[in-house]
C-alpha positions as CSV (number, residue, x, y, z in Angstrom):
1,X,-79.7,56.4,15.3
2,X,-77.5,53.8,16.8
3,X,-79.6,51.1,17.1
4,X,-79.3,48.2,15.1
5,X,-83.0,46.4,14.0
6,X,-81.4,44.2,11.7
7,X,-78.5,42.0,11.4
8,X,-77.3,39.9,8.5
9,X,-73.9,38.1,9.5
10,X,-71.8,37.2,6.0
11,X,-69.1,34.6,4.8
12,X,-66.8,37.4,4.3
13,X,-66.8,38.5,7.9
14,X,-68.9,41.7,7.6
15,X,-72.4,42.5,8.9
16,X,-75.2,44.1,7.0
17,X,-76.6,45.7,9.7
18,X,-80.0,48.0,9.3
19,X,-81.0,51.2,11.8
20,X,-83.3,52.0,13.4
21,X,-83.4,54.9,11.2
22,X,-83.8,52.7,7.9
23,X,-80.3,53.2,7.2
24,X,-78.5,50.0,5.8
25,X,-74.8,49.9,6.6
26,X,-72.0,47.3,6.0
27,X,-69.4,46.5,9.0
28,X,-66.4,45.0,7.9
29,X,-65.3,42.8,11.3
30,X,-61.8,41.5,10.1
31,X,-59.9,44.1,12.2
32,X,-61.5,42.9,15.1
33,X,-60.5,39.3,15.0
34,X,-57.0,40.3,15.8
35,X,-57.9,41.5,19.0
36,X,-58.0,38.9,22.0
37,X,-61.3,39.8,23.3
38,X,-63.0,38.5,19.6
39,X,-61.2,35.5,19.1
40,X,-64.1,33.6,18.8
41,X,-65.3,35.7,16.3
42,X,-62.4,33.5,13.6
43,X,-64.8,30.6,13.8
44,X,-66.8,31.5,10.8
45,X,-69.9,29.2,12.3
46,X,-69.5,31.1,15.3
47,X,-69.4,34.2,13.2
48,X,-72.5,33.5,11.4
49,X,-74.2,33.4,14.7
50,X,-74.5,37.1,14.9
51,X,-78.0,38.4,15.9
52,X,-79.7,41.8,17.8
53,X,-80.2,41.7,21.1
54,X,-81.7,45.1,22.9
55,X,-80.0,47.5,20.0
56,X,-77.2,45.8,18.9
57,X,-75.3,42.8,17.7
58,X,-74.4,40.3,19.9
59,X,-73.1,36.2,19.6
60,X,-73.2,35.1,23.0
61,X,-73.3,36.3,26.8
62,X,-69.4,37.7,26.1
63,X,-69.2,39.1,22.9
64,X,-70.5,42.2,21.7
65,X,-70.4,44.9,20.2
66,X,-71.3,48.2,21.1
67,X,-74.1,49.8,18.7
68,X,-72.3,52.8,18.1
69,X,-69.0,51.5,16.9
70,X,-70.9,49.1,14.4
71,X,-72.5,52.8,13.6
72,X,-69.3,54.9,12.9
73,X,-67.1,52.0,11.3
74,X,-69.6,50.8,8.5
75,X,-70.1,52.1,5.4
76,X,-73.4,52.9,3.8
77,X,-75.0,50.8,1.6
78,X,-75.4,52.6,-2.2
């Protein structure tokens, strides 16, 4: 269930993000731009970079993020 098909990076710093179940969820990413380790992540062009890589969302070789956080922390969408 956690494995992310689809991923649709937005100006407002979320990710609509589809499962492999057919669930569509949105991710809201603003929390984790305060944290160190996603400081890249502020760059919104670096942001918009999001894409799936194996079964979740990735921007580059160093920043992640693990498929079942984006699964537990997003919302569905109605």
């Amino acid at each position: 269930v956690w494995i992310v098909r689809e991923v649709v990076p937005r100006e407002d710093y979320t990710l609509l993000l589809t499962f492999a179940d057919g669930s569509q969820r949105v991710y809201d990413a603003q929390p984790l731009l305060q944290k160190p380790i996603f400081t890249d992540l502020r760059s919104l062009p670096f942001f918009l970079k999001a894409q799936v890589s194996g079964d979740t969302v990735i921007w580059n070789d160093d920043v992640d993020i693990a498929p079942e956080h984006l699964y537990e922390c997003s919302v569905p969408v109605l």
